[in-house]
N, C-alpha and C positions, 0 to 999 in steps of 0.2 A: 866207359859209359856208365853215369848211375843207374840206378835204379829210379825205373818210373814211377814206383811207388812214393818214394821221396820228392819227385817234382807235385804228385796230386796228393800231398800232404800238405806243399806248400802252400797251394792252388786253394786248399778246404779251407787254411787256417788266413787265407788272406779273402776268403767273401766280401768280403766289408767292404775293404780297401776297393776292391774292383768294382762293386756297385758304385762306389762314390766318382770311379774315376768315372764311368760311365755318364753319370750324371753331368759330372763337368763337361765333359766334350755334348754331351745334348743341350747344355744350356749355351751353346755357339748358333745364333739362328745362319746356319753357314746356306742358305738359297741362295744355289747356283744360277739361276736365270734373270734374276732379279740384281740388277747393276750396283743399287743401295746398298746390296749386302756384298759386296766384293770384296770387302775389309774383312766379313766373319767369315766367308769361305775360306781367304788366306790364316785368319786364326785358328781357325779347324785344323786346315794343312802341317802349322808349326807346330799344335797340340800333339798330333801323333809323331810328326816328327823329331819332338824333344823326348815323347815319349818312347822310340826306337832308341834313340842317341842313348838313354838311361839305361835302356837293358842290356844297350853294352853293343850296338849294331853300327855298322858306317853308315850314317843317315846322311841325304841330301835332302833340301828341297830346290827343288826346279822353276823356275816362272816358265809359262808358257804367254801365248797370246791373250788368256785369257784368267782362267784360273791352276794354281801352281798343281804341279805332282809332286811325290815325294817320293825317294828310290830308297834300300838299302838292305844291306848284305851283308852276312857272314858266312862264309864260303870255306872251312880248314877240313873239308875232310873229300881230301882226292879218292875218287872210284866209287864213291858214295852216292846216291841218288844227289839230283838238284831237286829242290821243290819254290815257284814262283809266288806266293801269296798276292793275291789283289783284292781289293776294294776300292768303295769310295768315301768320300766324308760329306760331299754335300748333299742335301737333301731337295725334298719339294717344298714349292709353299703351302703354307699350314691353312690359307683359307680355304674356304670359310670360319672367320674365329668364333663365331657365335657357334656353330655345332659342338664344339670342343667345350668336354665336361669343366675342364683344367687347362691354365694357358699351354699351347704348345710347345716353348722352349722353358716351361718348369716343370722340370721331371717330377714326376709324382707316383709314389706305391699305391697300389690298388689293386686286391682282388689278386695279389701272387704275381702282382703283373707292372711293369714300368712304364708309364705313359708318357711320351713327350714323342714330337716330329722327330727319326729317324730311329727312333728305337730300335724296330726291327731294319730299316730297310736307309743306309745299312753302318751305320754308325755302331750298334749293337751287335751285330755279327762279326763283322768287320774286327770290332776289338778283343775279340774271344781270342782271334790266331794272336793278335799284337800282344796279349794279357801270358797265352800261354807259353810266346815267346821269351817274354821275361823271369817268366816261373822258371824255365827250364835252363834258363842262362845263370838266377839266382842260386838254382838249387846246384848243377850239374858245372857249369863253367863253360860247357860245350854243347851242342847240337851230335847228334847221333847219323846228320847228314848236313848237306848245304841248302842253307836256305836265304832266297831272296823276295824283298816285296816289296811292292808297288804298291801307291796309291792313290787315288786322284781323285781332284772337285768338281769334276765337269760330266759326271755318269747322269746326272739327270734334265742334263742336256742335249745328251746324244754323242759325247767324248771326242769333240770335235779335233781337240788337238793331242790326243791320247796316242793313234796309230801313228802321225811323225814322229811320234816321240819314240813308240817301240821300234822303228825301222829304224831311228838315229839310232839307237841303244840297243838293239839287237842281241850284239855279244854279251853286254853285260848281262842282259836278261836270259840268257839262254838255258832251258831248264827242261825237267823232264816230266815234270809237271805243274799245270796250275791251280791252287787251291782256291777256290772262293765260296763264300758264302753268302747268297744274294737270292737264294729261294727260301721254300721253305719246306718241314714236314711234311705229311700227308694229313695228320691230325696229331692231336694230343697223342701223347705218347706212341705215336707211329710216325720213327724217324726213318728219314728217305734219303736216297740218292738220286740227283736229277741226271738221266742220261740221253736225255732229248729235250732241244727247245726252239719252238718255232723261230720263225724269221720274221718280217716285217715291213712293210712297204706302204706310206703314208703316201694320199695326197686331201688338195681344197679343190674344190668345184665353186666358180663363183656365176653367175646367170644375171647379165642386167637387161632387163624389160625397157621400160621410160626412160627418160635420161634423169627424171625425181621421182620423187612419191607424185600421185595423182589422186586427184578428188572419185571414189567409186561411181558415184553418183553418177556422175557425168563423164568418165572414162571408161568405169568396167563392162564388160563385152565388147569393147570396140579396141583395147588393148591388151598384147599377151601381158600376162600376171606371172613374173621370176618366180613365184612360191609354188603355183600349180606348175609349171613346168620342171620346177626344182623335185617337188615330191616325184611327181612321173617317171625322170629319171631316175631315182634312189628305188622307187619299186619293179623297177625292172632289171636291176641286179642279182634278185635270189626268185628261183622257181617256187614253186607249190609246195614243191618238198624239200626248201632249207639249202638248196644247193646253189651255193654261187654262180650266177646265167649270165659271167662274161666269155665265150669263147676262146679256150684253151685254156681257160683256168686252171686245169686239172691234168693238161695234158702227158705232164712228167712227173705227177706226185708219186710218191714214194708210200706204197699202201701199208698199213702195218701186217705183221706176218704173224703166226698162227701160235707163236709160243709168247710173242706182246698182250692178241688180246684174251687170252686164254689167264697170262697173270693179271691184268686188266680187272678182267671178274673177280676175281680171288680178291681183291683188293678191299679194304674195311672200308668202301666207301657207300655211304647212305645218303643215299639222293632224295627223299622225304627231308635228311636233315638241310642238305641243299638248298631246298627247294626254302624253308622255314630260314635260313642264313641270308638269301637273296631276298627274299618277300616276294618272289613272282608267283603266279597263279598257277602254272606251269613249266615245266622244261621246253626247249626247241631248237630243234636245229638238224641237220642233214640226216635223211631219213636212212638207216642200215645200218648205225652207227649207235653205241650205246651215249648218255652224256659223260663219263669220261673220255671217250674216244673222243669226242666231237672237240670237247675243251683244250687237250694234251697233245692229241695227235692228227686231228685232222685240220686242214685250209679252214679259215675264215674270212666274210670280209663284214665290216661294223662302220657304221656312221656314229662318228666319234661327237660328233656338233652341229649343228644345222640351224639358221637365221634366217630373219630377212622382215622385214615390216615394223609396224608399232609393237615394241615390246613393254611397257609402260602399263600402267592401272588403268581401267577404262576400255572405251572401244575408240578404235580413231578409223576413219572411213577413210581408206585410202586402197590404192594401186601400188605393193608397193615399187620402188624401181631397181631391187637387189635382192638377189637370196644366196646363202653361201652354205655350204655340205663340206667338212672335214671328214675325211676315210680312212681306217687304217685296213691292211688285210694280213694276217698273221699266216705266215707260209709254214708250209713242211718241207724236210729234203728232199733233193730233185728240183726245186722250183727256182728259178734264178730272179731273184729281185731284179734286174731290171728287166727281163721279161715280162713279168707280169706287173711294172709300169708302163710299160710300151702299148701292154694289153689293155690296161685299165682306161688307157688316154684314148685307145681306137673306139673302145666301148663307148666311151663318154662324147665322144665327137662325132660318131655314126648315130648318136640315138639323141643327141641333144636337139630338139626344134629349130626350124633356121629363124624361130619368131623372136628368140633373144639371141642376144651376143654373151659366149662361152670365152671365159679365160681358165686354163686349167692348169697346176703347178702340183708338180711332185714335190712330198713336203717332209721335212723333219727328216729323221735318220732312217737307212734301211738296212737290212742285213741278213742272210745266207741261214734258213734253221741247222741246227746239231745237232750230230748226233755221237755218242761218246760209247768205243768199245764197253762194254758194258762187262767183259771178262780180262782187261788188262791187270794186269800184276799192282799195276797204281789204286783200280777200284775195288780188290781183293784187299789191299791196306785199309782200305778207306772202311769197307764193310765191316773189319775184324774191329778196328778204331769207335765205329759208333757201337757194336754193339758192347763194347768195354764200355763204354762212355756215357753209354743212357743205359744199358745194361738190357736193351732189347734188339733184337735182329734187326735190319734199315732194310727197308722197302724199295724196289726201282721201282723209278717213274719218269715219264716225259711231263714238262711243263708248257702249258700255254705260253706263258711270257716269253719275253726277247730279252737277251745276254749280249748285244753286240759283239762287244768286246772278246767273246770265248770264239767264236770263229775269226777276228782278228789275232788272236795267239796262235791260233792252229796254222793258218798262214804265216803268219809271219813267222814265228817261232817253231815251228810242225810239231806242239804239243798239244795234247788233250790236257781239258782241263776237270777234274773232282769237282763238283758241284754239292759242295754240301750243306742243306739246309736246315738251320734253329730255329727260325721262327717259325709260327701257324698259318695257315689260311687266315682264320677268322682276326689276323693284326692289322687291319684297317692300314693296309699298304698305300699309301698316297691317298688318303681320304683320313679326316678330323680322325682324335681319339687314337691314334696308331700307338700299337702297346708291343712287348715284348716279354714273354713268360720270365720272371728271372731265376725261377730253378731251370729253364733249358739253356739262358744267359751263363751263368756256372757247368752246367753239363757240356757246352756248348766249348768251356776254356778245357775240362778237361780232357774233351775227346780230341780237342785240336793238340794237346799234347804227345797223347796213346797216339797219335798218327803218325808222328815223326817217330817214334819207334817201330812202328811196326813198316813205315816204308823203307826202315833202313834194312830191316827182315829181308 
């Protein structure tokens, strides 16, 4: 085995090159949802998969139903750790384009920082493992253990055809852990390890009054109004004090325990600067609970969209005869997604007026929160890794967001997955302007390298 020295020598003196490839693969506007772009999603796909096949890996790609995955492995050293690698390569759409300083798919420097849609999330991350994959294949000839990876165009859609694929492919995937990079930091130079992520459970609420719009004039007060009735129901989801007020919400949460929120406080988090990052006037939310707590680790649930009437300039006098409410509710362990759809549909059905007609639809993806031994042999790598790597100790933390996919592994495959995250907070994740630091882009290739060393340790 070399010396890792010589793999982040090679790593330091190829900068360049790896910013450039960077930029290439961002200039693929690969939006998964959007059917026009089903040609660049598939060019994204074969990008990184020409780019595996070069560093020397047995690459596939796969067509699915929809958009392609890409597998591949180099596997020579029996009794050695396995390690899975996953990402994705598609992105979201970039509008609104008018908010964006710089087009979305021309990457552009700025401020120590790489601007273009998917930078951080996760095109940018994503290619740190693939980058230092080939460091280490250039320098060394070999891997210091087995490693395989996955990757796919369909994560910003909900990964619909992702799980058949792992249950076909099981054996091939079989590992002992998986590494992804699909969070982020804590802050600037306070790098972290995600070892908790909520769960998720989507639905719409739709409410029709009239069978049209109606004239106010001559209709309101003699007609229920889907918008009044709409809002009615949406504020009788959270009490006084921030806590979700559908019944059994909370029945089986998983509370945090006494050495979480203990490091919790400990944590360089400044909620002043929050507050100044969000632009709200204040914090809020379920009363007992600090705002980290509330964001990371406790139940949510949030109206994601909400319509219905003239939305146009002007005033138009009307009834109107539609309103609709999108939900998400973001779980913690203990809480079973369809549970608490089952709950959310009784809620909405026991409190909806019988003066409109309710259609109610569970909606988008759901999934089961995580939570990740936090003393495994795998996150002792992980931890000695970053702080080689950025050259500062990495922080646990639980994240708000949802990782589908990482309780799909855990199932199906019965591994935990490394959760490590490069990018910031403040990288305008699915919102215009999304950036990625490019010294934690390079930091980011060489810790992903120190990590295959050290979980061969």
């Amino acid at each position: 085995m070399s010396n890792i020295n010589n793999v982040l020598e090679y790593i330091d003196q190829h900068q360049t090159d790896y910013l450039e490839a960077l930029k290439e693969l961002l200039r693929i506007p690969s939006v998964s949802t959007k059917s026009e772009h089903a040609p660049d999603v598939r060019a994204a796909g074969e990008w990184v998969k020409n780019r595996l096949t070069n560093a020397g890996f047995e690459a596939t790609l796969y067509d699915t139903a929809k958009h392609p995955i890409v597998m591949g492995q180099k596997c020579e050293k029996p009794g050695q750790p396995t390690v899975l690698i996953y990402g994705h390569y598609d992105v979201q759409p970039p509008e609104p384009f008018e908010l964006w300083e710089t087009p979305p798919f021309e990457p552009t420097e700025r401020d120590g920082n790489l601007y273009a849609r998917g930078a951080t999330d996760d095109k940018g991350q994503m290619l740190t493992h693939i980058l230092a994959l080939e460091a280490y294949l250039k320098t060394a000839g070999e891997f210091p253990i087995n490693v395989k990876v996955i990757l796919e165009g369909e994560e910003e859609i909900g990964s619909p055809n992702l799980i058949p694929f792992i249950e076909a492919h099981k054996d091939e995937l079989a590992a002992d852990y998986v590494i992804i990079s699909d969070t982020a930091q804590l802050a600037e130079n306070v790098p972290a390890i995600t070892y908790g992520l909520k769960g998720i459970v989507g639905c719409e609420i739709r409410l029709t009054g009239p069978k049209r719009d109606l004239h106010s004039g001559s209709f309101g007060g003699a007609v229920p109004n889907p918008v009044h009735e709409l809002c009615a129901l949406i504020a009788k989801m959270h009490d006084e004090k921030g806590r979700v007020a559908i019944p059994g919400f909370y029945d089986n949460v998983l509370d945090l325990e006494a050495w979480e929120r203990e490091m919790f406080a400990n944590l360089p988090f400044d909620e002043q600067e929050f507050i100044r990052y969000t632009g709200v006037k204040k914090v809020y939310g379920e009363a007992g609970y600090t705002t980290w707590e509330r964001k990371t680790a406790r139940p949510t649930l949030e109206v994601n969209g909400i319509g219905g009437g003239y939305q146009g300039e002007g005033g138009k006098t009307i009834v109107p005869s539609t309103a609709f409410a999108k939900i998400t509710m973001r779980l913690v362990p203990n809480q079973d997604p369809h549970r608490i759809e089952h709950l959310i549909e009784t809620f909405v059905r026991e409190n909806c007026p019988d003066t409109v007609y309710l259609e109610f639809e569970v909606g988008g993806h759901s999934a089961e929160a995580v939570l990740v031994d936090s003393s495994s042999d795998g996150m002792k790598a992980a931890r000695r890794a970053i702080k080689k790597g950025f050259g500062i100790e990495p922080v646990l933390i639980r994240e708000g967001g949802s990782i589908p996919i990482v309780s799909t592994f855990k199932k199906i495959l019965g591994c935990d997955s490394l959760l490590l995250g490069w990018g910031l907070p403040d990288d305008n994740v699915h919102s215009p302007n999304e950036k990625f630091s490019i010294r934690d882009f390079y930091r980011g290739i060489r810790t992903s390298a120190i990590l295959l060393d050290e979980l061969a340790q």
